[in-house]
C-alpha positions in Angstrom: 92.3 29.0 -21.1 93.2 27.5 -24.4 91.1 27.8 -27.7 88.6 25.4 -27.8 89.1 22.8 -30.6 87.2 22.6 -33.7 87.2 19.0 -35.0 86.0 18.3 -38.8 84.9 15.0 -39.0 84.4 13.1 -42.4 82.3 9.7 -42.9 80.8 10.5 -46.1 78.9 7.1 -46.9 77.6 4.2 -45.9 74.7 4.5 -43.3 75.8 1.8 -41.1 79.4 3.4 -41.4 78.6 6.7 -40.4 75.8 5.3 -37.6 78.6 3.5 -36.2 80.4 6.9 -35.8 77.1 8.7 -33.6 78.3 6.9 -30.1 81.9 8.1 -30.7 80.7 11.9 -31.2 78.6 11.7 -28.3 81.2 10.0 -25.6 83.5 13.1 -27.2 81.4 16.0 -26.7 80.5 14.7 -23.3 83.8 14.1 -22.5 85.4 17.2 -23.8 82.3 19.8 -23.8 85.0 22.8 -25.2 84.9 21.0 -28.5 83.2 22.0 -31.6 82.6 19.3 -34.5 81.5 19.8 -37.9 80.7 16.6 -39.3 81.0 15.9 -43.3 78.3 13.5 -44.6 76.2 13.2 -47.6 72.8 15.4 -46.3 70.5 12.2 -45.9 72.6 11.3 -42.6 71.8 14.9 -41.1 69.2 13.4 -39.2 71.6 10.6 -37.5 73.7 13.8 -35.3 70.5 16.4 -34.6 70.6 16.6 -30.9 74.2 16.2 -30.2 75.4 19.2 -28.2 78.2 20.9 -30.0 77.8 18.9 -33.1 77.3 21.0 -36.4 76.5 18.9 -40.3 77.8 20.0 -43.5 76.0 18.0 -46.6 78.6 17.2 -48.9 77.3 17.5 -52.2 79.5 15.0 -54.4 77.2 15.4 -57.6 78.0 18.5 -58.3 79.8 20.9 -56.3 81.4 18.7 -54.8 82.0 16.0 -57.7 85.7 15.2 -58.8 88.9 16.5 -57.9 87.9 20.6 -58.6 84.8 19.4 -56.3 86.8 17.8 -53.9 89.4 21.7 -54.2 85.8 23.4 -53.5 84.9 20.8 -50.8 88.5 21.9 -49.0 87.6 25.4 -49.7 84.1 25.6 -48.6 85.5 23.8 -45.0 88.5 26.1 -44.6 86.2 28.6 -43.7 85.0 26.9 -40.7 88.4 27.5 -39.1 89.1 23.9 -38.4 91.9 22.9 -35.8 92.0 19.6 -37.1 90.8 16.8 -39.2 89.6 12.9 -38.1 89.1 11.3 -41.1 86.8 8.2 -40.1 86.4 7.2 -43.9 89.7 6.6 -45.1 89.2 6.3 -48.9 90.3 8.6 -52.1 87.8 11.4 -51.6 88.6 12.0 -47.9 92.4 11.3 -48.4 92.3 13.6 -50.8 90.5 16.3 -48.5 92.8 15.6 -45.2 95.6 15.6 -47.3 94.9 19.5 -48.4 94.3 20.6 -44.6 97.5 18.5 -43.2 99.4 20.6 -46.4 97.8 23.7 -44.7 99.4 23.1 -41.5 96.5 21.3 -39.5 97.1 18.5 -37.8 95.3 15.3 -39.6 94.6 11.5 -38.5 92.5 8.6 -40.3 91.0 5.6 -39.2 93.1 2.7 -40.0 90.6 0.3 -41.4 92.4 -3.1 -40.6 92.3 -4.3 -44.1 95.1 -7.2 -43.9 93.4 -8.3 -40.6 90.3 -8.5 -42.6 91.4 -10.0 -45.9 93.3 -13.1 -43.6 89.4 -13.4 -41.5 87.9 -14.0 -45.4 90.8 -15.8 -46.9 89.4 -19.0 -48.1 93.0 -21.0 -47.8 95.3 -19.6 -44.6 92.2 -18.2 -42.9 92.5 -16.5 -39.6 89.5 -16.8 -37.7 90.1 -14.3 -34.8 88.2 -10.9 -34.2 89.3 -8.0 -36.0 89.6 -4.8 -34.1 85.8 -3.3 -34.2 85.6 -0.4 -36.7 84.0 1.7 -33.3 87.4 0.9 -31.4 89.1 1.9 -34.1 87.4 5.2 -34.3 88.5 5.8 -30.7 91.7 5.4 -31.6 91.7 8.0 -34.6 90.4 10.4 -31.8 93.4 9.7 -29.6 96.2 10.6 -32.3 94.4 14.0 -32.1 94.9 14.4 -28.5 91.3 13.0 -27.1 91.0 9.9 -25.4 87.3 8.6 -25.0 86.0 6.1 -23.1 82.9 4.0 -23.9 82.2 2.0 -21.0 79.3 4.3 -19.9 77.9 5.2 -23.5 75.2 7.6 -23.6 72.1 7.1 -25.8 69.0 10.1 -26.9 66.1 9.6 -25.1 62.9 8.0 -26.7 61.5 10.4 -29.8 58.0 11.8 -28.9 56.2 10.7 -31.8 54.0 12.8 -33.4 50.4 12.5 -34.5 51.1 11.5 -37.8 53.4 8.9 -36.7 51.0 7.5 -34.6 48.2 7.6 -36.8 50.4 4.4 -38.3 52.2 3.3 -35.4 49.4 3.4 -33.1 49.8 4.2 -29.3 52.3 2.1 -27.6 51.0 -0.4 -25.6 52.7 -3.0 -26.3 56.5 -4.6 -27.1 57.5 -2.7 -30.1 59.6 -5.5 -32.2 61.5 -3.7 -35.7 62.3 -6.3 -38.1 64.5 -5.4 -40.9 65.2 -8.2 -43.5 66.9 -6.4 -46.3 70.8 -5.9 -46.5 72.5 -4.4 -49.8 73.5 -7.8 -51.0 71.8 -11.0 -51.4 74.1 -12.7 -49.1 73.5 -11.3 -45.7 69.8 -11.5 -46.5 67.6 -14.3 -44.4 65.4 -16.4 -46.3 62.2 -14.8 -46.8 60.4 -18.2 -45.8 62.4 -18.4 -42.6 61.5 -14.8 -42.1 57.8 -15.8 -42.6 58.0 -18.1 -40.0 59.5 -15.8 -37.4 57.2 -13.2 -37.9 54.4 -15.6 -37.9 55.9 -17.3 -34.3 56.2 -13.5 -32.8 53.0 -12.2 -34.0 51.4 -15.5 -32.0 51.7 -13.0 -29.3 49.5 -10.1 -29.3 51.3 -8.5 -26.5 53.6 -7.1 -29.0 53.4 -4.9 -32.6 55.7 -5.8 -35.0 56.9 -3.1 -37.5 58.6 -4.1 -40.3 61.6 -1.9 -41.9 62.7 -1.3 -45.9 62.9 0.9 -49.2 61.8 1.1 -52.6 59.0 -0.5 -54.3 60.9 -4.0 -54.3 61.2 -4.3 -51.0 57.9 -2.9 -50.0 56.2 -5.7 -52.2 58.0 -8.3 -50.0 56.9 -6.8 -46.9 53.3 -6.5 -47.4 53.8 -10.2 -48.3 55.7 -11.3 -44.8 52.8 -8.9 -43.7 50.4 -12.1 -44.0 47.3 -10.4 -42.8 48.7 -10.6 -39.0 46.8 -7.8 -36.8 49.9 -7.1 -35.1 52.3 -6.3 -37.9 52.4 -3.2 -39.8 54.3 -2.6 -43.0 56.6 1.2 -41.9 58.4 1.4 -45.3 57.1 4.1 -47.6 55.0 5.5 -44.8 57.4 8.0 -43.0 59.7 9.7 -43.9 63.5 9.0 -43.0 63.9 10.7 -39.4 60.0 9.7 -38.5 61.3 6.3 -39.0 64.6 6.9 -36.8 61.9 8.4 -34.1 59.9 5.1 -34.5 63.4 3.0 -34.2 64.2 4.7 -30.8 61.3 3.5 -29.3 61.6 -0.2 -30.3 62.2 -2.5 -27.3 64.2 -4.5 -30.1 65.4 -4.7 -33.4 65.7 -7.6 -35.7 68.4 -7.1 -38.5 70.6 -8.3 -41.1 74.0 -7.3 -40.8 73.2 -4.1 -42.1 72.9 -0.2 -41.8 69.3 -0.6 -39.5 71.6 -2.7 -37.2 74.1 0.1 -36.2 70.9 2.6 -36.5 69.4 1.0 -33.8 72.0 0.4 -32.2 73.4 4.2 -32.1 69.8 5.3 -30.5 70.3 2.9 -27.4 68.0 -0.3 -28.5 68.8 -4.0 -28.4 69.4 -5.3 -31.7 69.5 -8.9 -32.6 71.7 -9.3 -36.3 71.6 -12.2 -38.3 75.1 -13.0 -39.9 75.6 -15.1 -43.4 78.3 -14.6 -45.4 79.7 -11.9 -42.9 80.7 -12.4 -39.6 80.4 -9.8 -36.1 84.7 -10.8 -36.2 85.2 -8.3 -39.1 84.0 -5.1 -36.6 80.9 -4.5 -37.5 79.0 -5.9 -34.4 76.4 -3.1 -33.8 77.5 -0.7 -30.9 77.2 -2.0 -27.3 75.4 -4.9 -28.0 76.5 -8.8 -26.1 77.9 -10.9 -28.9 75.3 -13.4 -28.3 72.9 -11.2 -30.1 74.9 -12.1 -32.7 73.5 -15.2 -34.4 75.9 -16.4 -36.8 75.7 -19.3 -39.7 76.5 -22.7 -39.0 80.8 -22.6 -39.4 80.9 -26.5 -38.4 78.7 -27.1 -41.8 80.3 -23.8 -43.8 84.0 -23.5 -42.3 85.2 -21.5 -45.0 82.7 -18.8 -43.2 82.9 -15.5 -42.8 83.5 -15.4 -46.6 83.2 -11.5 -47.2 83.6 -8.5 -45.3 80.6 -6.4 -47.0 78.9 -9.7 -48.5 79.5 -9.0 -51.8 81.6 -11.7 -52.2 80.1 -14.9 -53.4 81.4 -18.7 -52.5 79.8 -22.0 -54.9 78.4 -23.6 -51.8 77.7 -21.1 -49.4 75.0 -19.5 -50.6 72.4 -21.0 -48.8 74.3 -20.4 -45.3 71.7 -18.5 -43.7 69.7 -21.8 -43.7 71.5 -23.0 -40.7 70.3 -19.9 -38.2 66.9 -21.6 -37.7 63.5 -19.4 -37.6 62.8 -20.9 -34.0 66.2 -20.2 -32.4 65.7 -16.3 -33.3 62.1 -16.2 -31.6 63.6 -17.5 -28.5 66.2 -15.0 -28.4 64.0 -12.2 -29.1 61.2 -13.5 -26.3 65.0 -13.5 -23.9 66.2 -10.5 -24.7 62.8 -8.8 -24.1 60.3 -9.0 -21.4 56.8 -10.1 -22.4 
């Protein structure tokens, strides 16, 4: 019988990044249950690979022990120890370069996820473009897996069950009795972000319907203040952010029915623990690779391209266009209620 493998696995940052990573690790420790993986992450994603059979986390601490190039030396050192076999790096950028490169020097065998950056830059290009899916970054991911020797399949995926929520999680959430709807309008940059007026006007057209509680999903006292606005006195909408802490809210997230989201990190969170999501696309588009895991691409509700063809103008959204910044305008409020009332049963 051979030696069982010990995989290191690095994502370091970027929650919807290293979400998008969850379904691969679970299709490969069900597929190949002699495997041992040590995933390297910045400690807040701990929470994201707790329960995965054969899956161990190792916080990466880059602000100090970890920081620079003597951090990243200590970083290889502190992993040698592990006795890794061999090394997927699912990031692909200096710091994990730098890492992989060390272990590979070592005599371990190395591969890194090839991030399709030419496809991508010709999908954005605002003269020449090519408008044509990219390979999706979960694909890709599959394929870093495969240079190592381990081929995974997807087309069963397997999802956690539903959290048990505890007493002080219900003491906000309430028992569930009804459709559980998570609506998360923020994104990192102004671009992928709905109108907050539109936004109004959905939650107001869902919370018409008292069969269903709508919890609404965000950080920091900014955001927070913009919720408890959308909140609009409506019985059936309660205000999570601030309440609970991070892995209370991924237990309240796995027992949505759906999820509302920008193109954003809550997307591929939800998406990751088995629940419908319904994303809202501005400057971005699902053909860069970030659709949300095993979700149809008519969840997918893009901006008007017929009004905005130079659309999808940025990969990340931190790109702006004179013109296009008002794109979001085109998904209207109404056509996001019925998909939501299609997608679940009321």
């Amino acid at each position: 019988m051979s030696k069982p493998k010990h995989i290191l696995v690095i994502r370091l940052s970027a929650m919807g990044d290293v979400a998008m990573t969850v379904p691969v690790l679970r299709a490969l420790v069900l597929q190949y249950p002699e495997v041992k993986i040590t995933v390297v992450s910045r400690p807040f994603f701990q929470p994201f690979f707790d329960g995965i059979p054969n899956v161990n986390f190792f916080g990466v601490d880059l602000n100090k022990r970890h920081k620079g190039f003597i951090g990243l030396l200590r970083l290889f050192s502190d992993l040698r120890k592990l006795n890794i076999d061999t090394v997927a790096d699912l990031h692909n950028v200096l710091r994990s370069k730098v890492v992989r490169t060390l272990f590979a020097l070592s005599g371990k065998k190395v591969a890194a996820t090839d991030k399709g950056r030419a496809e991508k830059k010709a999908l954005t290009s605002l003269t020449n473009k090519v408008f044509a899916p990219v390979k999706p970054m979960v694909e890709r991911h599959v394929d870093t897996f495969k240079q190592l020797g381990f081929a995974i399949d997807l087309t069963n995926a397997q999802f956690p069950e539903k959290a048990i929520l505890s007493e002080e999680i219900l003491s906000i959430t309430g028992t569930k009795n009804q459709n559980w709807i998570g609506i998360a309008p923020f994104a990192q940059y102004e671009s992928k972000v709905y109108p907050l007026d539109l936004m109004q006007e959905v939650i107001n057209g869902l919370s018409e319907n008292k069969n269903q509680k709508i919890f609404l999903f965000g950080g920091g006292e900014k955001e927070i203040q913009l919720l408890n606005q959308l909140l609009n006195q409506h019985e059936n909408v309660i205000v999570l952010a601030g309440k609970l802490k991070f892995k209370q809210e991924l237990e309240v997230i796995s027992n949505l029915d759906i999820m509302l989201s920008m193109d954003s990190g809550n997307a591929h969170i939800a998406a990751m623990l088995g629940v419908k999501v319904i994303t809202l696309w501005g400057a971005t588009h699902p053909y860069a690779g970030f659709k949300p895991f095993n979700q149809p691409d008519d969840f997918c509700l893009t901006s008007d391209r017929e009004k905005h063809p130079l659309l999808p103008t940025s990969i990340y959204g931190n790109k702006k266009v004179e013109g296009y910044e008002e794109v979001m305008r085109t998904i209207l409020p109404q056509a996001i209620i019925e998909k939501i009332k299609k997608a679940v049963t009321f």
